[in-house]
C-alpha positions in Angstrom: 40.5 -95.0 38.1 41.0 -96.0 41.5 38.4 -97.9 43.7 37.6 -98.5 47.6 35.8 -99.5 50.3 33.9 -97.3 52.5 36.3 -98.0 55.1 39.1 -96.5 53.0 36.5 -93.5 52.0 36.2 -92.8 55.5 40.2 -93.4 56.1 41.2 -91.0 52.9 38.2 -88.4 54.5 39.9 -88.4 58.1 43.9 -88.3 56.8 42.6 -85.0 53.9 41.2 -82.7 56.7 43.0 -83.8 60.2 46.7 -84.9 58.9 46.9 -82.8 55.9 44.6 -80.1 56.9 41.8 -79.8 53.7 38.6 -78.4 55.6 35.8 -80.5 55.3 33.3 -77.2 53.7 35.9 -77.1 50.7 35.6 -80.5 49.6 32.0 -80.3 50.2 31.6 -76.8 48.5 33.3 -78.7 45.3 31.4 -81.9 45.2 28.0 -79.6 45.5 29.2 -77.7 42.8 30.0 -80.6 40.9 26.5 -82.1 41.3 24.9 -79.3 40.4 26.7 -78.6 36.7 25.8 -82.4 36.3 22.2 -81.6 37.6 22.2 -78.5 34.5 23.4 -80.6 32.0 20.2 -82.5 32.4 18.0 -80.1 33.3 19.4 -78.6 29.9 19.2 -82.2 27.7 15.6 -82.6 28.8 14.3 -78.8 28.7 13.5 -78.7 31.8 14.1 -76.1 34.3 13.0 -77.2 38.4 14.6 -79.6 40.1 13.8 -81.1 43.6 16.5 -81.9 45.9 16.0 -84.8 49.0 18.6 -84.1 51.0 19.5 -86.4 54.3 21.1 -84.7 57.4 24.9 -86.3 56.7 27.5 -85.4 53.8 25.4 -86.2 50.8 22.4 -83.8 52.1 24.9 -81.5 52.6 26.1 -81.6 48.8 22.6 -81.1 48.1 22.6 -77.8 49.9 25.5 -77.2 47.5 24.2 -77.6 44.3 21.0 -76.2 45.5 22.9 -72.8 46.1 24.5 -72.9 42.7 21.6 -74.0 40.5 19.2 -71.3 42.2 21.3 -69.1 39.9 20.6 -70.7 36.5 17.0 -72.6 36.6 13.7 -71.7 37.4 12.8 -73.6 41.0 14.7 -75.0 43.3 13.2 -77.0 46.0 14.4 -78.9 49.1 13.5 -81.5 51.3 15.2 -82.2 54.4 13.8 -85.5 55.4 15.4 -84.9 58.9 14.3 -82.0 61.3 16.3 -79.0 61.5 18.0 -79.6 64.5 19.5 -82.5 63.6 21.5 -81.1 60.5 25.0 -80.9 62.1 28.5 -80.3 61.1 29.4 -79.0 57.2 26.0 -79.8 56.2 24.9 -77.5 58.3 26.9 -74.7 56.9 25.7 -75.0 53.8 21.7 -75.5 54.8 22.3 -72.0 57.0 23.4 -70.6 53.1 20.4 -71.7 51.6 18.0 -70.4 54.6 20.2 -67.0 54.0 19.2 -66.8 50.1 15.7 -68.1 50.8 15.5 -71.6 49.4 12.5 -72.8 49.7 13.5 -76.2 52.2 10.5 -78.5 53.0 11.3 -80.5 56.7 10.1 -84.0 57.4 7.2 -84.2 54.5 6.0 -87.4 53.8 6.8 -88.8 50.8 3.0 -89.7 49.3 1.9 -85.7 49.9 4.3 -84.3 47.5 2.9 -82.9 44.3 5.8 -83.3 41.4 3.8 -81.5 39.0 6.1 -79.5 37.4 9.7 -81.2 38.3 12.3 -82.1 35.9 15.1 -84.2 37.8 14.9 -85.4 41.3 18.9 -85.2 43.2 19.1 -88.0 45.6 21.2 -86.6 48.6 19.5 -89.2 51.5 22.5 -91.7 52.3 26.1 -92.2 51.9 28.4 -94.4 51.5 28.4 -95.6 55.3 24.9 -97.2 55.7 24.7 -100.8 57.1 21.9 -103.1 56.8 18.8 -103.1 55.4 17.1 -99.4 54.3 14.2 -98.6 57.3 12.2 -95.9 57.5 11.6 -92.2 56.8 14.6 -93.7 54.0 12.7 -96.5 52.7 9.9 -94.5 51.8 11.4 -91.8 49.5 13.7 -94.3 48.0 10.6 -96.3 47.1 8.7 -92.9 46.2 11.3 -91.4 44.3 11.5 -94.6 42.1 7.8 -94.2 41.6 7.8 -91.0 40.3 9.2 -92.0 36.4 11.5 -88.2 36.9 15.3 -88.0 35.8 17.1 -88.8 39.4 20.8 -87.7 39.6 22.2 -89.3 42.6 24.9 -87.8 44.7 28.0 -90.5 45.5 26.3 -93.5 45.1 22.8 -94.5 44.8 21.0 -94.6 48.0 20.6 -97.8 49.4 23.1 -99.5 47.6 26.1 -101.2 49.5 29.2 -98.9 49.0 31.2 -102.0 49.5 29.5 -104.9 47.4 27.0 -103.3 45.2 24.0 -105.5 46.8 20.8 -103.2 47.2 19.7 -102.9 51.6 16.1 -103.7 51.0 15.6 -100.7 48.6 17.6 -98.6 46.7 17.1 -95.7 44.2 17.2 -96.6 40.9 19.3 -93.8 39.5 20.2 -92.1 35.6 23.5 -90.8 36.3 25.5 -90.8 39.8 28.1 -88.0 40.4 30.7 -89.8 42.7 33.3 -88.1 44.6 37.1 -88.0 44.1 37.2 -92.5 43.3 35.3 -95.2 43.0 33.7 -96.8 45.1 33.0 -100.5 44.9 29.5 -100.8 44.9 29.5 -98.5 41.9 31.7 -100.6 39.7 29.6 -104.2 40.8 26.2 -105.4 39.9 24.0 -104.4 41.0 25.2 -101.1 42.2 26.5 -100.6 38.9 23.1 -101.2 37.0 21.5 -98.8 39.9 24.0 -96.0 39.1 23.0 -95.3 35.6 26.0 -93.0 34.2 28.8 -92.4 36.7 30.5 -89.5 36.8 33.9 -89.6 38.5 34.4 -85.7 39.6 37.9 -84.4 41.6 36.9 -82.5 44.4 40.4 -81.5 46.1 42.3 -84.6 47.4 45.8 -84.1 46.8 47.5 -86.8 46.0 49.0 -87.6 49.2 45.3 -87.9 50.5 45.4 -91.8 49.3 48.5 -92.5 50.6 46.9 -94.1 53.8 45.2 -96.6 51.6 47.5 -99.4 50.2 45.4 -101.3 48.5 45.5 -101.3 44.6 41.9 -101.7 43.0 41.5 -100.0 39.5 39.2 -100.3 36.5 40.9 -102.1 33.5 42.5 -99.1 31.6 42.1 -99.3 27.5 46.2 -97.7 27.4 46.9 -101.6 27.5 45.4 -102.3 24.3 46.6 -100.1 22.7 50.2 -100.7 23.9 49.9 -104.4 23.7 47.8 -105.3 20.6 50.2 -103.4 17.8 50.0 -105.3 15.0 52.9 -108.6 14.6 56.4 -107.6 13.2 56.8 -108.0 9.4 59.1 -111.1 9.6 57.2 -112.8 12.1 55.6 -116.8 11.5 53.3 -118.8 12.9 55.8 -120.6 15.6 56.7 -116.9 16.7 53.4 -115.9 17.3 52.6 -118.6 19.7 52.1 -122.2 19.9 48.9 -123.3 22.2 47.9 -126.9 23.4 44.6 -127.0 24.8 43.1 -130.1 26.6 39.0 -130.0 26.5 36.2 -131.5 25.6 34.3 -135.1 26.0 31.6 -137.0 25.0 28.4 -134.4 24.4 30.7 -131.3 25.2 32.9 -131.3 22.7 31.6 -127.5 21.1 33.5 -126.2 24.5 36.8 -127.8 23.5 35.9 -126.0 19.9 35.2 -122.9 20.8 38.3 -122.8 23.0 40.5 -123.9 20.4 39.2 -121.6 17.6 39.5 -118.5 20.2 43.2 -118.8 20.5 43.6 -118.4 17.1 41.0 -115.7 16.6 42.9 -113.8 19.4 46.1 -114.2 17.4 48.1 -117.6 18.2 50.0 -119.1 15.4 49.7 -123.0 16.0 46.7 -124.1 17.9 46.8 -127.7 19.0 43.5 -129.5 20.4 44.7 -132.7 22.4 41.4 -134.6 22.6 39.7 -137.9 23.6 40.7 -140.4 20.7 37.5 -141.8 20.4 35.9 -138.2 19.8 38.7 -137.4 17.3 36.5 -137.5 13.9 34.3 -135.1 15.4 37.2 -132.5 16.3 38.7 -133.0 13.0 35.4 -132.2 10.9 34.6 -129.2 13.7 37.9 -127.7 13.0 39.7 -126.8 9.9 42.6 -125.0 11.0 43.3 -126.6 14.6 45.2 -129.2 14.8 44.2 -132.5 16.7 45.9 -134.6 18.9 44.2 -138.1 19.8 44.7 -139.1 23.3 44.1 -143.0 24.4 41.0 -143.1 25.9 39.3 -146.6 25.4 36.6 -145.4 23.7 35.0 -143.7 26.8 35.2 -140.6 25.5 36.8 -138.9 28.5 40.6 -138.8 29.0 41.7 -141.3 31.4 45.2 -141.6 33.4 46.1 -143.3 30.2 46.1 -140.3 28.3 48.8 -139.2 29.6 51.1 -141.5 27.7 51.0 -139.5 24.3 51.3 -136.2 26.1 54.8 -135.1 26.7 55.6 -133.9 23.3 53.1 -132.1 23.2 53.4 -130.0 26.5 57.0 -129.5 25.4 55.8 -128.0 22.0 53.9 -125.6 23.5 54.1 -122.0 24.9 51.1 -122.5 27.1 48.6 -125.1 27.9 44.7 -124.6 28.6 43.0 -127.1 30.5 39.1 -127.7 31.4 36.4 -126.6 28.9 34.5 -129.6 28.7 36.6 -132.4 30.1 33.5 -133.9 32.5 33.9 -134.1 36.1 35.0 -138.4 35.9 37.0 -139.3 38.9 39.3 -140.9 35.9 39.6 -137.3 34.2 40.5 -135.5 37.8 43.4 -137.7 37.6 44.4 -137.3 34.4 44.8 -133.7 35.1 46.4 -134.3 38.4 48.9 -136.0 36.5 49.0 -133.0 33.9 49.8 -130.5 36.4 52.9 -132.7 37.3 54.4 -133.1 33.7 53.6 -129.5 32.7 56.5 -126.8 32.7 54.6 -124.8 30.9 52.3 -121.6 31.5 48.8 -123.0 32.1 44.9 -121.4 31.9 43.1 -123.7 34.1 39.5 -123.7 33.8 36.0 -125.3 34.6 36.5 -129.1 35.1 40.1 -128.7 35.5 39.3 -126.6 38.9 37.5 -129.4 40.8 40.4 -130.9 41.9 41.8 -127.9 44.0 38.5 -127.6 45.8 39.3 -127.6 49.0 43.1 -127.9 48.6 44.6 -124.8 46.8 47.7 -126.0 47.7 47.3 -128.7 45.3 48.8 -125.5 42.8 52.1 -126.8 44.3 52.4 -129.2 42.0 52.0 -126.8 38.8 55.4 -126.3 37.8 55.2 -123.0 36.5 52.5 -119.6 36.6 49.4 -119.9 36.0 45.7 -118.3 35.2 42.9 -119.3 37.2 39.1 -118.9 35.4 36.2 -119.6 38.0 32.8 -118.4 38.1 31.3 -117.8 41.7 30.6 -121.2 42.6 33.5 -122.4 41.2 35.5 -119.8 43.0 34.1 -120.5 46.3 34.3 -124.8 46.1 38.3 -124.2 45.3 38.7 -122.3 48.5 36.2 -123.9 51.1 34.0 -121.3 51.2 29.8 -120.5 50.9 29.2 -118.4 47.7 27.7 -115.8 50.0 31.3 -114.9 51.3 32.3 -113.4 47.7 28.8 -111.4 47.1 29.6 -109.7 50.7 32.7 -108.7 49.8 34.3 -109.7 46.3 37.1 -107.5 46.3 38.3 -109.5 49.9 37.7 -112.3 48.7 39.9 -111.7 45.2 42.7 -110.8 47.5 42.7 -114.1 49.3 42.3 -115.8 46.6 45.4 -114.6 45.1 47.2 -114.6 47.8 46.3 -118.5 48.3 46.8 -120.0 44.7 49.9 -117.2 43.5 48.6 -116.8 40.5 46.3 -114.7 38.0 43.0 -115.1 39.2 40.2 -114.4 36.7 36.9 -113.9 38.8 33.9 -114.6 36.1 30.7 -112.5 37.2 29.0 -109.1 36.6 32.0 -107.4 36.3 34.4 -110.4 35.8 37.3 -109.1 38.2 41.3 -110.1 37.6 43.3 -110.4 40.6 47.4 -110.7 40.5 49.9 -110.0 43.3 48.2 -107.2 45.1 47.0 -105.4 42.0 42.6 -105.6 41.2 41.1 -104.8 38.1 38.2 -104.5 37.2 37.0 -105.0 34.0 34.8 -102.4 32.3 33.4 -104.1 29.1 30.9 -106.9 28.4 26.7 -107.0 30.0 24.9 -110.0 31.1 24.4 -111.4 26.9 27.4 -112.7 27.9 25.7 -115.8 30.2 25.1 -118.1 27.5 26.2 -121.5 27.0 30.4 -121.7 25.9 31.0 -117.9 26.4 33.6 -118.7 29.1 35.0 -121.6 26.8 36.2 -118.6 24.4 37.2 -116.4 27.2 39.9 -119.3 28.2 40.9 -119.6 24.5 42.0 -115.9 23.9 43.3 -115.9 27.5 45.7 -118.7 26.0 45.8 -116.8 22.7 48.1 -114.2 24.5 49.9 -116.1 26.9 50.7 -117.5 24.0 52.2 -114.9 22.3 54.5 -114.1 25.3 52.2 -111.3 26.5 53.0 -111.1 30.5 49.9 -113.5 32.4 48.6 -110.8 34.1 48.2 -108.8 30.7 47.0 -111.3 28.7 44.0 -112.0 31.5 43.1 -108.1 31.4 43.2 -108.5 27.6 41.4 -111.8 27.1 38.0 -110.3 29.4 37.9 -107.5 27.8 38.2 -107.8 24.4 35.5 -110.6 24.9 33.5 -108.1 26.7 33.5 -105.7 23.7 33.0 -108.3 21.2 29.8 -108.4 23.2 29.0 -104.8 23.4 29.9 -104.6 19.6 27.1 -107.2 19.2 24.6 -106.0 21.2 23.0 -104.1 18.2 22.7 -106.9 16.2 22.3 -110.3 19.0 20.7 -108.1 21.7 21.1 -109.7 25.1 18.8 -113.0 24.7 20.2 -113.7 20.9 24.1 -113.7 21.6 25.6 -117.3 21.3 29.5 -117.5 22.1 29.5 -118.4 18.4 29.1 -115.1 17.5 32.1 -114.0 19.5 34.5 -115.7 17.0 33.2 -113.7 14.2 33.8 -110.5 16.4 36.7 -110.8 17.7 39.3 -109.9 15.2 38.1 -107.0 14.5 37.7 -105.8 18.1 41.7 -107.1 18.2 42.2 -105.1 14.6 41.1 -101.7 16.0 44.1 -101.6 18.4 46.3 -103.1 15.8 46.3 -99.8 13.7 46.3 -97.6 16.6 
């Protein structure tokens, strides 16, 4: 499913009806008529049978209009409120209003808010904004948003939730709290990030007459992850495969009081399928990996009883980075000025793939060009802050725009980049996905120590990066939707994830 900005709604708008000649009362005639079989499914789910429409004097009020024309013929009352006044209702919206005057509508102007009696009302339809509002909700706006969330009735909201940022998801001062959004011919981004996505209850994605050449103005690539991977990717392993064929991971993590991260990391990659799973560890904190783990191997690394790798444990490293099809890096290691060159010097010796993540990140920050000296592709895993220290930047500068930020980001570091958030986006060459499993259980202690572990999992196992990021977030996202009946949100440990994950992983495998 595609996504975009409201600058590329607006472009994709202007190219459909001036270049290619689509009128703008067609595609509003379908996307009304498209709100209002949504509006009659619920009308019919709930046994109701009048619905009130708040229609603003731009595109969405005009959709209103719409659906108010074509569910006058199937329910019981229809009402309308324009909460501008007549005069002001311009362009295709107007055409449609003019309709509804024609079959008698009933169409309220300018009421205020508090003096409308909903006794009687099923589902409210919030036609009041688009997708093209800037700053914070004021106003005549502001006080039927705030009304309409007051009033505990279904709201179906046309295009996107009023009040919520079309471009980041962030709600502008108030916005309506909706049960199902129908949005118009894509995505757009505030729909698919919290907390526009929260807002938006159930979103219906409806085609309302773009051709395909309509989206040929827009370059950009931004698409929710789509499950067809899985299922193409996660077949299950050849008969005559073995445990060196299905991928041999070395992962560096862990130090004193965090060694559970450098577990959890290590046990992923072989609940996600790897076939040799190698833990290189502090020396000193060895006994503890070894009775944590039964079937990882460990590799002690000279530390001097610090419990933190040190320049010097790089001595005892190179046959293992030689072994191995990929290397993860981070979970754990502590933020010692000893450790940030101890990875420094890993990035040098390693030829292989890499997942770099947490701890292993702070020495970029600042100086993403310090990814000159990794020798061959890798994944990056920040969350937000994270994200914004390796580039330079205030944390603010990815909520305002994530999908911007995601693009440089790539385009700074050449890699896979694996945004962690609410969605956790994955960015590669020009290409962002976003991922469409997982809820907010998923903030708890080690969760993004397992996400690195299957990442490795299925670099691994040869998968292409960018596949095997796409993979690793959301299979770990649906371990934690397959949980949510049993953890909830609060009880979900990343624990639990092991336990989950193969058969998440096994579901595909006998597709």
């Amino acid at each position: 499913m595609r996504i975009f900005s409201s600058r590329e709604a607006r472009s994709i708008d202007r190219h459909a009806i001036d270049d290619l000649g689509i009128s703008g009362e067609y595609l509003m005639g379908n996307a009304g008529l498209s709100v209002a079989e949504k509006a009659m499914k619920m009308l019919l789910e709930s046994g109701g049978s009048k619905a009130l429409i708040i229609a603003g004097k731009g595109n969405n009020g005009g959709d209103g209009y719409v659906a108010a024309l074509k569910l006058v013929e199937f329910v019981k009352d229809v009402c309308l409120i324009s909460t501008s006044p007549k005069d002001e209702i311009k362009g295709d919206a107007k055409i449609f209003h003019d309709r509804c005057v024609e079959q008698e509508i009933e169409i309220q102007y300018e009421v205020e808010p508090e003096s409308f009696d909903t006794y009687g009302f099923n589902l409210i339809i919030d036609g009041l904004l688009g997708t093209g509002i800037k700053g914070k909700v004021k106003g005549v706006a502001r006080k039927w948003i705030d009304w309409i969330n007051q009033t505990r009735l279904s709201v179906l909201a046309i295009d996107i939730p009023s009040g919520i940022s079309a471009d980041n998801g962030q709600v502008l001062g108030s916005a309506i709290r909706a049960d199902a959004t129908v949005t118009m011919g894509f995505l757009k981004q505030g729909l698919v990030i919290n907390p526009g996505a929260e807002y938006a209850g159930e979103v219906d994605l409806v085609d309302i007459g773009f051709p395909e050449s309509a989206f040929e103005v827009i370059s950009s690539n931004k698409v929710v992850f789509d499950e067809s991977i899985a299922v193409e990717y996660l077949k299950k392993p050849p008969s005559n495969t073995y445990k060196h064929r299905q991928g041999k991971v070395f992962i560096l993590s862990g130090s004193r009081g965090f060694t559970g991260a450098g577990c959890l990391t290590a046990e992923a990659a072989l609940r996600t399928g790897a076939g040799l799973v190698i833990a290189g560890v502090p020396e000193s904190l060895n006994p503890i990996f070894e009775e944590k783990l039964t079937e990882v191997i460990t590799a002690p690394l000279p530390d001097k009883g610090m419990g933190r790798f040190l320049n010097e444990s790089c001595t005892k490293l190179e046959n293992h980075l030689d072994w191995c099809d990929v290397v993860a890096i981070g979970p754990g290691i502590g933020t010692d000025h000893t450790t940030m060159e101890f990875v420094e010097k890993v990035f040098e010796m390693c030829s292989k793939p890499m997942v770099i993540d947490a701890d292993a990140l702070i020495p970029f920050h600042d100086k993403p060009d310090l990814l000159k000296k990794v020798k061959k592709e890798c994944i990056l895993t920040p969350h937000h802050g994270e994200a914004a220290a390796f580039m330079g930047v205030d944390k603010q500068t990815i909520i305002d725009d994530p999908f911007r930020f995601m693009k440089e980001m790539v385009q700074a570091t050449g890699g896979v980049v694996v945004l962690k958030g609410a969605p956790t986006i994955v960015g590669f060459n020009d290409t962002i996905v976003i991922n469409s499993s997982g809820h907010q259980g998923l903030a708890t202690a080690g969760s993004g120590d397992v996400l690195t572990g299957m990442i490795a999992g299925f670099v691994g196992q040869k998968l292409p990066l960018e596949i095997a990021a796409q993979l690793g977030v959301f299979i770990h996202g649906k371990a934690a939707d397959t949980l949510l009946k049993t953890r909830g949100y609060r009880g979900l440990l990343a624990g639990d994830l092991l336990q989950t994950i193969p058969s998440i992983i096994m579901s595909y495998e006998l597709c």
